[in-house]
Backbone and ligand atoms as CSV (ligand in chain L), in Angstrom:
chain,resi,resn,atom,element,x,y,z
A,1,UNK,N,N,11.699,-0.925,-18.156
A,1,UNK,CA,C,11.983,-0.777,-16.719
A,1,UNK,C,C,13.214,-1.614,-16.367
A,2,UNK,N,N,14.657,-1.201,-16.675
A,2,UNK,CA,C,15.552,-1.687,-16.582
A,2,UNK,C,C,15.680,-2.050,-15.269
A,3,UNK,N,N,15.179,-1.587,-14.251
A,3,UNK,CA,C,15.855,-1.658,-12.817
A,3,UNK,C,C,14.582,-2.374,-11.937
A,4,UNK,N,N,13.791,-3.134,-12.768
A,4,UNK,CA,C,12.889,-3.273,-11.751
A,4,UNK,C,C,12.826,-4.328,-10.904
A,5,UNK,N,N,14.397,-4.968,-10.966
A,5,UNK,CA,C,14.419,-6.070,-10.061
A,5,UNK,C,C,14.763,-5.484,-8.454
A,6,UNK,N,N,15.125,-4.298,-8.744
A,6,UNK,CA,C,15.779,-3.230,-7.461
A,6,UNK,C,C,14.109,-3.524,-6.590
A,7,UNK,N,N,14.639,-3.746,-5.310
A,7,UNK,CA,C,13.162,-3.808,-4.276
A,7,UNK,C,C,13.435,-2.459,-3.554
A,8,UNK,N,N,13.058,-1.543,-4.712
A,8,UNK,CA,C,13.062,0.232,-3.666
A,8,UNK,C,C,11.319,0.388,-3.909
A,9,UNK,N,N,11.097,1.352,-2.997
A,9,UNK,CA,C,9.518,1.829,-3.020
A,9,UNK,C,C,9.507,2.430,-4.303
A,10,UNK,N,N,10.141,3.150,-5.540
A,10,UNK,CA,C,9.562,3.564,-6.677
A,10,UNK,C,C,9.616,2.447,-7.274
A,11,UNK,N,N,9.902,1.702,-7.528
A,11,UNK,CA,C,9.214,0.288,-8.149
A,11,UNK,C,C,8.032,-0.300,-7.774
A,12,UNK,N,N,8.256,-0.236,-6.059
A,12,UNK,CA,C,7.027,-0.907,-5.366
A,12,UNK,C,C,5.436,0.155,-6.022
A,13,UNK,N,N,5.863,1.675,-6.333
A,13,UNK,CA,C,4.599,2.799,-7.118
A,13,UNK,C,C,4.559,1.766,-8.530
A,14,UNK,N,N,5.437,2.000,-9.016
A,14,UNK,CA,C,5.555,1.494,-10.427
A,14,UNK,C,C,4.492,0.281,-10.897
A,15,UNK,N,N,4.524,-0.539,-9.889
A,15,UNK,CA,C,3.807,-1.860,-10.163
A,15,UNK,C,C,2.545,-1.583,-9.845
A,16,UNK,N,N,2.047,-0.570,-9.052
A,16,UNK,CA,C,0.789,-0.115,-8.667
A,16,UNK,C,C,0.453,1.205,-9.709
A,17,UNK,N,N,0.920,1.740,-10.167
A,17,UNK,CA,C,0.511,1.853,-11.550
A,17,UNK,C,C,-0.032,1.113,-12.550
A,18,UNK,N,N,0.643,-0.176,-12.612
A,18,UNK,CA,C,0.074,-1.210,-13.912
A,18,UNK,C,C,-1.197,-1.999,-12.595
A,19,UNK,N,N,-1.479,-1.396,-11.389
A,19,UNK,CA,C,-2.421,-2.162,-10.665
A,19,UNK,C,C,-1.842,-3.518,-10.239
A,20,UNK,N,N,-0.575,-3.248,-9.704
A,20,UNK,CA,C,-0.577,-4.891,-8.992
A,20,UNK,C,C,0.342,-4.275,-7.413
A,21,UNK,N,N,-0.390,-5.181,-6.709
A,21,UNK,CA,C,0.164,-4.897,-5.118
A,21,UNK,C,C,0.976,-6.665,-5.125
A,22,UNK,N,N,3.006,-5.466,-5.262
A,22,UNK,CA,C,3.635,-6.378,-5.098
A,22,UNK,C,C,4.203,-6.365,-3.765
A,23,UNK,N,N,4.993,-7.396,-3.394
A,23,UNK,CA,C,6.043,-7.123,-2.075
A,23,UNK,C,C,6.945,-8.046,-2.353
A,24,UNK,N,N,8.389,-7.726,-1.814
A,24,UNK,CA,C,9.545,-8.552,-2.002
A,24,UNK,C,C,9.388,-9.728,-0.499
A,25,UNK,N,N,9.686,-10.729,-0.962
A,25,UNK,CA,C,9.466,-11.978,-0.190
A,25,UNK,C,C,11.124,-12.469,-0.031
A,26,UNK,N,N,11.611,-12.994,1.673
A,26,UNK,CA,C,12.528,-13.209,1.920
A,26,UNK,C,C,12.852,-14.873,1.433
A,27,UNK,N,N,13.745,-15.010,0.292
A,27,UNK,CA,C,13.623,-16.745,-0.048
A,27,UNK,C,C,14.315,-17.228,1.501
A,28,UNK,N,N,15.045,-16.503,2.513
A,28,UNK,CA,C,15.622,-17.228,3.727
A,28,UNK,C,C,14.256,-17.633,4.333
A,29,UNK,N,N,13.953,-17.160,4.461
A,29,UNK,CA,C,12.839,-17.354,6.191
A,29,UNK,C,C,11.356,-16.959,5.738
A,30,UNK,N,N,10.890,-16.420,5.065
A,30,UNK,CA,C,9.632,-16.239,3.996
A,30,UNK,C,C,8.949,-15.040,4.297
A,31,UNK,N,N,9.515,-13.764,5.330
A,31,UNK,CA,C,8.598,-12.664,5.382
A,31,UNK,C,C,8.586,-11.964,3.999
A,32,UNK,N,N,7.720,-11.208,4.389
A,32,UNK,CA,C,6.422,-10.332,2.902
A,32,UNK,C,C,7.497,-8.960,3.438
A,33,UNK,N,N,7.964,-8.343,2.439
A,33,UNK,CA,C,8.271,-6.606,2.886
A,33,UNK,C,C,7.069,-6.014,2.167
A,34,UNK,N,N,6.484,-5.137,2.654
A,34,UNK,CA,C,5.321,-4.473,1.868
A,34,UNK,C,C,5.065,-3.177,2.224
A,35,UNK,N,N,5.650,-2.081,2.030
A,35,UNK,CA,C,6.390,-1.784,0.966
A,35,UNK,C,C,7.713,-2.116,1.183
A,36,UNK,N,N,8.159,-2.893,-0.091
A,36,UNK,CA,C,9.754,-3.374,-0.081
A,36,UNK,C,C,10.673,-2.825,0.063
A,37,UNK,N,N,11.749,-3.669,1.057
A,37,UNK,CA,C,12.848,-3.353,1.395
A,37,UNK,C,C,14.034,-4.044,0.675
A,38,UNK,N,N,15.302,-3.457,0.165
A,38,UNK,CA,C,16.205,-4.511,0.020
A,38,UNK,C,C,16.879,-5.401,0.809
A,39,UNK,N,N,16.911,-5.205,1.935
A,39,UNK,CA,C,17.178,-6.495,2.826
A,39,UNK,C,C,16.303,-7.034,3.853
A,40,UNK,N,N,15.951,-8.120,3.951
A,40,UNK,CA,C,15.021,-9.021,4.490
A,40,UNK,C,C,15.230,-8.291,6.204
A,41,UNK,N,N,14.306,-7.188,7.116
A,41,UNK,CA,C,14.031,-7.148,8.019
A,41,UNK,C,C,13.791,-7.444,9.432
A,42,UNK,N,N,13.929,-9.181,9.236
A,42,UNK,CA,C,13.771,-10.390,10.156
A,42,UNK,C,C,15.150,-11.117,10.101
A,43,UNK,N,N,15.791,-10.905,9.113
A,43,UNK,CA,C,16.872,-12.415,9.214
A,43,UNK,C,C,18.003,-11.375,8.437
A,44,UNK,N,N,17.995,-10.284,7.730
A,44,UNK,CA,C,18.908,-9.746,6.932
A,44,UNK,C,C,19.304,-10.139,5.498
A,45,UNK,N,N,18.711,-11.434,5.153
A,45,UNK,CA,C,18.435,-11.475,3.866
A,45,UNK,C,C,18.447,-10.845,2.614
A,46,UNK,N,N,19.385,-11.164,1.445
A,46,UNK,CA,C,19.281,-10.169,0.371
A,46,UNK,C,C,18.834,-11.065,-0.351
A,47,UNK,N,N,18.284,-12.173,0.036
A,47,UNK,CA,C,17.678,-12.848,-1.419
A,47,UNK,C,C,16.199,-13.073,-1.288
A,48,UNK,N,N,16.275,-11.704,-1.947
A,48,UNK,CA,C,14.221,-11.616,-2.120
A,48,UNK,C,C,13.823,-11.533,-3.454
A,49,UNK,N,N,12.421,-11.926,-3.557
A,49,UNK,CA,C,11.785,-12.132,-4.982
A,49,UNK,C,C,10.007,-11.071,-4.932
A,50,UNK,N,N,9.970,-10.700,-5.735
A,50,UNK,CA,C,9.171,-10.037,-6.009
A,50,UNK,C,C,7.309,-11.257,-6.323
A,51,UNK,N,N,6.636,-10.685,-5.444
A,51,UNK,CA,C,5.586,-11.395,-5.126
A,51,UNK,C,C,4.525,-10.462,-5.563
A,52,UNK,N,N,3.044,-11.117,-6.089
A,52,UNK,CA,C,1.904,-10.064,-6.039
A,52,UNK,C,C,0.899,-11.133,-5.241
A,53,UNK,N,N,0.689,-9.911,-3.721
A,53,UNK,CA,C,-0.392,-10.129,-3.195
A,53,UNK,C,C,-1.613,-9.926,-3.383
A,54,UNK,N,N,-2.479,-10.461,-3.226
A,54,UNK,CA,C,-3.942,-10.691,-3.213
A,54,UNK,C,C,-4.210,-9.252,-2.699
A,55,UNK,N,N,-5.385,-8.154,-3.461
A,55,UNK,CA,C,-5.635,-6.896,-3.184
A,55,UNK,C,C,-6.554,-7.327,-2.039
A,56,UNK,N,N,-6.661,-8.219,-1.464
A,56,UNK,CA,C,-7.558,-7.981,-0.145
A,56,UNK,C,C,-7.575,-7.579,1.077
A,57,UNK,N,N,-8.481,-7.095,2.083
A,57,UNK,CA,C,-7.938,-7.152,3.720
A,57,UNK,C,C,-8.903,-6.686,4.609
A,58,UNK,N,N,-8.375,-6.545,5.921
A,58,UNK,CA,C,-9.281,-6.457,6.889
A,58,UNK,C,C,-8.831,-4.438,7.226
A,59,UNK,N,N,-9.424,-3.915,7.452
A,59,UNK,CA,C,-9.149,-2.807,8.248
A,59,UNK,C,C,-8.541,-2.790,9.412
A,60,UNK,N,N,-7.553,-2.816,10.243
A,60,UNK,CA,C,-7.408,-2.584,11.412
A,60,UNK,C,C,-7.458,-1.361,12.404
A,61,UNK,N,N,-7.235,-0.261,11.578
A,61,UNK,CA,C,-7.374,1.190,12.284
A,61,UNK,C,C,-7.408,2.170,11.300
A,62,UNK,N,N,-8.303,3.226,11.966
A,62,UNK,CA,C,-8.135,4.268,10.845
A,62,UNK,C,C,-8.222,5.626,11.644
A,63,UNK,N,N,-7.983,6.417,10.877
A,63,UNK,CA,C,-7.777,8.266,11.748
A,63,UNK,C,C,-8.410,8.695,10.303
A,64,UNK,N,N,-9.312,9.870,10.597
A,64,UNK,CA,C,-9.813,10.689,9.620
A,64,UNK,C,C,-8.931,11.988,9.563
A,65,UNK,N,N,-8.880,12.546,8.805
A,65,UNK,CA,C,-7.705,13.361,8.700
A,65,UNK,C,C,-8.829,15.281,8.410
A,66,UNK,N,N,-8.675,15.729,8.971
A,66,UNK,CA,C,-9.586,17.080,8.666
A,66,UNK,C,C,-8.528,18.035,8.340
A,67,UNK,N,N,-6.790,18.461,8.786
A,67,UNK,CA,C,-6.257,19.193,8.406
A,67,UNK,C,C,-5.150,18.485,7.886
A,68,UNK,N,N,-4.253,18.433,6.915
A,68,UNK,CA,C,-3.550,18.454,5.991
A,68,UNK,C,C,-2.278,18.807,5.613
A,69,UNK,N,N,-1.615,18.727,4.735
A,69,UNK,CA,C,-0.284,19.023,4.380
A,69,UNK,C,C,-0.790,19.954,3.531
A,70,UNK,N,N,-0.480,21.153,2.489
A,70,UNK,CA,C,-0.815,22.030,1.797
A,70,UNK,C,C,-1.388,20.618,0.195
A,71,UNK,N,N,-0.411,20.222,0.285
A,71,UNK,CA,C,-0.876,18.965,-1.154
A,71,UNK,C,C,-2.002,18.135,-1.027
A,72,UNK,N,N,-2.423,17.967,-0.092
A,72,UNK,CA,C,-3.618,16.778,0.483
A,72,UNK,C,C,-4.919,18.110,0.848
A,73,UNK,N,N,-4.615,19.392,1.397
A,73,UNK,CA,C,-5.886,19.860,1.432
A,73,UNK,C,C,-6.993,19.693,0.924
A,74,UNK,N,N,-6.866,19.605,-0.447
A,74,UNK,CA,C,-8.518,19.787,-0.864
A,74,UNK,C,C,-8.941,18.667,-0.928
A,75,UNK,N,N,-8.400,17.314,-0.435
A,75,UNK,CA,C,-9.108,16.002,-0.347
A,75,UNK,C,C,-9.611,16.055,0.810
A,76,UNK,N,N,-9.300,16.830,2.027
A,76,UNK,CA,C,-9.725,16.603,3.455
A,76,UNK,C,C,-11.455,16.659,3.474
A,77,UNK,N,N,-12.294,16.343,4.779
A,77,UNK,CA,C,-11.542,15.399,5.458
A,77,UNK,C,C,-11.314,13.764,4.495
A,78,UNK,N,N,-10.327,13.104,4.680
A,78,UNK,CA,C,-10.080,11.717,4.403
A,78,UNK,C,C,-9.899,10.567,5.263
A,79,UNK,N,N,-9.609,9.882,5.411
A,79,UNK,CA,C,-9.259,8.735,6.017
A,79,UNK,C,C,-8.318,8.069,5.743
A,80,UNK,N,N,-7.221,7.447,6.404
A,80,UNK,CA,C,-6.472,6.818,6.283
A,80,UNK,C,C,-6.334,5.849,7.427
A,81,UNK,N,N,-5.582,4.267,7.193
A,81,UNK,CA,C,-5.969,3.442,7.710
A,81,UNK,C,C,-4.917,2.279,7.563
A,82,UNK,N,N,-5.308,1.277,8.366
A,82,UNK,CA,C,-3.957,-0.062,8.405
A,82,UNK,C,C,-4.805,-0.502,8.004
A,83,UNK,N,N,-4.371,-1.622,6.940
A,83,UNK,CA,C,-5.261,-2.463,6.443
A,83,UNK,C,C,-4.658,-4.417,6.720
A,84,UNK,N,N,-4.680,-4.975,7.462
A,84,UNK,CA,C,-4.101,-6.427,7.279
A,84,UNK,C,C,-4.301,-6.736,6.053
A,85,UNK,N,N,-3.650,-7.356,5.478
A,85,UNK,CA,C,-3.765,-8.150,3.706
A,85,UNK,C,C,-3.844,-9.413,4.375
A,86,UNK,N,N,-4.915,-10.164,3.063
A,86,UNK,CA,C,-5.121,-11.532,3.318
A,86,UNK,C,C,-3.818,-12.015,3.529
A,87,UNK,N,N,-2.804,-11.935,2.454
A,87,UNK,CA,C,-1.158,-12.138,2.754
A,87,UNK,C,C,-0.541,-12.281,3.560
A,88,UNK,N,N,-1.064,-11.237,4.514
A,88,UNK,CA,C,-0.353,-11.132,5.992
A,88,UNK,C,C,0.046,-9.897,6.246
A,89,UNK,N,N,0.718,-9.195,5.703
A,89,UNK,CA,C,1.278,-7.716,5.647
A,89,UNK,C,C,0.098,-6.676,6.210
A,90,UNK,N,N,0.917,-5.877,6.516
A,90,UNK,CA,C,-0.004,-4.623,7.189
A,90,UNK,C,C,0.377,-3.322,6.255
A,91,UNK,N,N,-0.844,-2.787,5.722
A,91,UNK,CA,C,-0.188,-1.901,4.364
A,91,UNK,C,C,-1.137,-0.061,4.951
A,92,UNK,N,N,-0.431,0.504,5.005
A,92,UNK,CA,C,-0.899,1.897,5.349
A,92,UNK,C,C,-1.392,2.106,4.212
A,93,UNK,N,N,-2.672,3.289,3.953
A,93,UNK,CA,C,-3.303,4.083,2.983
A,93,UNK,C,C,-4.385,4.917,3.297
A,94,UNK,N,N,-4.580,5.515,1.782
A,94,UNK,CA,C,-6.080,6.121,2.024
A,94,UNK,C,C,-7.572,4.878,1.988
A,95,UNK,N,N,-8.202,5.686,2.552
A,95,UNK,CA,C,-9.563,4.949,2.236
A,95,UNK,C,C,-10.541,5.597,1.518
A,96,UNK,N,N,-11.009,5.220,0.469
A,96,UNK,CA,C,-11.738,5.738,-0.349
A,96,UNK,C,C,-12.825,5.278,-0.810
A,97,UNK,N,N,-14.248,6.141,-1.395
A,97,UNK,CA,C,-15.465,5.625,-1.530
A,97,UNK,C,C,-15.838,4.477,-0.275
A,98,UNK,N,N,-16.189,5.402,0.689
A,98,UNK,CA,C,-16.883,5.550,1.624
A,98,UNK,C,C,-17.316,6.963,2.600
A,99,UNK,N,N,-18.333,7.359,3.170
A,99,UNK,CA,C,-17.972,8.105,4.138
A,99,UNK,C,C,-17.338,7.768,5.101
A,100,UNK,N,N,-16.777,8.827,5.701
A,100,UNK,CA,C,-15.504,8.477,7.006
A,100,UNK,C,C,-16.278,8.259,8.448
A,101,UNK,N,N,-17.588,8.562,8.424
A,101,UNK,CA,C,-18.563,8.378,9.433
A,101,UNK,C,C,-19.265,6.729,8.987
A,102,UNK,N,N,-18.810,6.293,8.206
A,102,UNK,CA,C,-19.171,4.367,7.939
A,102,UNK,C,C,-18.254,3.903,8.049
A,103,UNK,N,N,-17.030,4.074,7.780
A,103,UNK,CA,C,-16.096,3.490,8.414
A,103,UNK,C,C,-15.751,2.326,9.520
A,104,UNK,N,N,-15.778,1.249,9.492
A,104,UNK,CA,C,-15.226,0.143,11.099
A,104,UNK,C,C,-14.438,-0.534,10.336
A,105,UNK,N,N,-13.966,-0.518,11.981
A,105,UNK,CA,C,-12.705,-1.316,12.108
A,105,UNK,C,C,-13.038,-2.895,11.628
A,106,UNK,N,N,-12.479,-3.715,11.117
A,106,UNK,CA,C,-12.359,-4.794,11.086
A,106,UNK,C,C,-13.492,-4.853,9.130
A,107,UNK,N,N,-13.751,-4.187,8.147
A,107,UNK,CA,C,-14.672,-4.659,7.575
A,107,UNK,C,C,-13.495,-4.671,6.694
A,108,UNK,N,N,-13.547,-5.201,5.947
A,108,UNK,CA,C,-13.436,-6.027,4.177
A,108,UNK,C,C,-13.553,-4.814,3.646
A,109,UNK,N,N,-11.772,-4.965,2.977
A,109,UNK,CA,C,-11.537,-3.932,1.910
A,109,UNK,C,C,-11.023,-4.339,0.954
A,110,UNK,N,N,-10.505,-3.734,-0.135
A,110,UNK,CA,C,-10.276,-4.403,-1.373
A,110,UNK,C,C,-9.095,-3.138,-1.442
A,111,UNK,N,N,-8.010,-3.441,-2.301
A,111,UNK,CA,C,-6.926,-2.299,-2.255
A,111,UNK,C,C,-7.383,-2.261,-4.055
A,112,UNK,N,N,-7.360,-1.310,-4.068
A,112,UNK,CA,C,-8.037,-0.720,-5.700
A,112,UNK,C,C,-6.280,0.844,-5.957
A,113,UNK,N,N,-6.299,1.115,-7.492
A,113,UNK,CA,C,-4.923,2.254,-7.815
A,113,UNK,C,C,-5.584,3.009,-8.186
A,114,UNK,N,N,-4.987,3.976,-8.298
A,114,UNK,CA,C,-4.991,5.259,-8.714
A,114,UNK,C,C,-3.590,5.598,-9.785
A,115,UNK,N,N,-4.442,5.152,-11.144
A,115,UNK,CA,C,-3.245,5.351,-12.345
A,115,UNK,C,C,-3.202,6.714,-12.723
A,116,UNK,N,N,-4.034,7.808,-12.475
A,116,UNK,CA,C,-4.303,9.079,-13.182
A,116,UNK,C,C,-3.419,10.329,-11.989
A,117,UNK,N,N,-2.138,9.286,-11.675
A,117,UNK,CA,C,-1.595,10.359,-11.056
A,117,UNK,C,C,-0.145,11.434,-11.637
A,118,UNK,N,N,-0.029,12.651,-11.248
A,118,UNK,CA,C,0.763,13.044,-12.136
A,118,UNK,C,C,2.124,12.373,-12.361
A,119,UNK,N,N,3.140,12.629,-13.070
A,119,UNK,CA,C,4.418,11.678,-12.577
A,119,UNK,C,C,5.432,12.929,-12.261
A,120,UNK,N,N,4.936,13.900,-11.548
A,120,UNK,CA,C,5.737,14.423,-10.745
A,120,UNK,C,C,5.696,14.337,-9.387
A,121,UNK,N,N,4.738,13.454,-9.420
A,121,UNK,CA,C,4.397,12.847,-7.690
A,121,UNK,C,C,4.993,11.775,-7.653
A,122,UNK,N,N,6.160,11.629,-7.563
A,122,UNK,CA,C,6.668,9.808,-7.781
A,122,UNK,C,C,6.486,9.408,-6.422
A,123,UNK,N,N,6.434,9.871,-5.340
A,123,UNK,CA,C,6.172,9.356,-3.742
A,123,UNK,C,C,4.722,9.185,-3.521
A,124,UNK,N,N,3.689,9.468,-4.115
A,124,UNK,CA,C,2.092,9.529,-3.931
A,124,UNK,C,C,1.852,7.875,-3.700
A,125,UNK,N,N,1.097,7.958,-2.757
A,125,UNK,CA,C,1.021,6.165,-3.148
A,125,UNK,C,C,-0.402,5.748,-4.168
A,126,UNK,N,N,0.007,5.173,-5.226
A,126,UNK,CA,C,-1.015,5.138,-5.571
A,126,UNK,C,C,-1.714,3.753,-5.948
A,127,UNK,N,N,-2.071,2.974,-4.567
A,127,UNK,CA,C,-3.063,2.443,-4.445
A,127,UNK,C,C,-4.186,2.685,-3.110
A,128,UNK,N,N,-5.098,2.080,-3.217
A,128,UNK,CA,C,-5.625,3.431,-2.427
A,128,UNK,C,C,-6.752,1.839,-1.586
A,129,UNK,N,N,-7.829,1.959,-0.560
A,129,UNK,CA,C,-8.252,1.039,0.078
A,129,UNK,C,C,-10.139,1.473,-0.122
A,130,UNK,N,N,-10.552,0.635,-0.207
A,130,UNK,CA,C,-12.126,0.523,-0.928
A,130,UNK,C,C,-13.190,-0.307,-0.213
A,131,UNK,N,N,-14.331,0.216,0.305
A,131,UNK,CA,C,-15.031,-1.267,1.013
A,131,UNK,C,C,-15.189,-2.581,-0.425
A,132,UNK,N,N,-14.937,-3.565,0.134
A,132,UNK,CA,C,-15.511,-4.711,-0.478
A,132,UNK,C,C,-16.956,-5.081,-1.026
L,1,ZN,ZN,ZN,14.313,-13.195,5.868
């Protein structure tokens, strides 16, 4: 992985493939990009370092999803959701292994991957959000 110091989102997949939830960290001023950006968001910063956060978090919101993009159909309905990371970051995803009728706001999730994805999906995100 010659390029994996580059802070683009196919790196940010890449590392969630081998199962690690990274984010580029601003060495100016210390925000988390999650999913990473190359320049620091808050201060403009290009000197960021690649961090792995703690797979944990809180739920903050979620929408169940019943209709679909033609690629996501046959998972419907699903859930998707903000999750706060212990870290701090606020990380969009699916929610998985649960029903979408147990679902609340605020419970303890664990961010768990999904390695068995094809690699013609290089945009799929594949880590995915789990009750605790
Ligand atoms: Zn910064």
């Amino acid at each position: 992985m010659p390029e994996s110091h580059l802070f683009t989102i196919e790196n940010f997949y890449h590392f969630a493939k081998e199962r690690k939830l990274m984010a580029a960290q601003c060495d100016n001023c210390g925000t988390l990009l999650v999913p990473p950006r190359p320049v620091c968001t808050n201060c403009l910063s290009k000197n960021l370092e690649w961090i792995k956060l703690k797979p944990k978090g809180k739920l903050l919101t979620y929408t169940v999803i019943h209709v679909a993009s033609p690629r996501f159909q046959s998972l419907a309905p699903y859930a998707v959701g903000i999750v706060k990371l212990e870290d701090g970051p606020n990380l969009p995803g699916m929610i998985k292994g649960i029903e979408p009728e147990n679902i609340k706001v605020g419970m303890d999730v664990l961010v768990d991957f999904d390695t068995n994805i094809p690699a013609e999906w290089p945009m799929w995100p594949r880590y995915f959000f789990r009750p605790s």
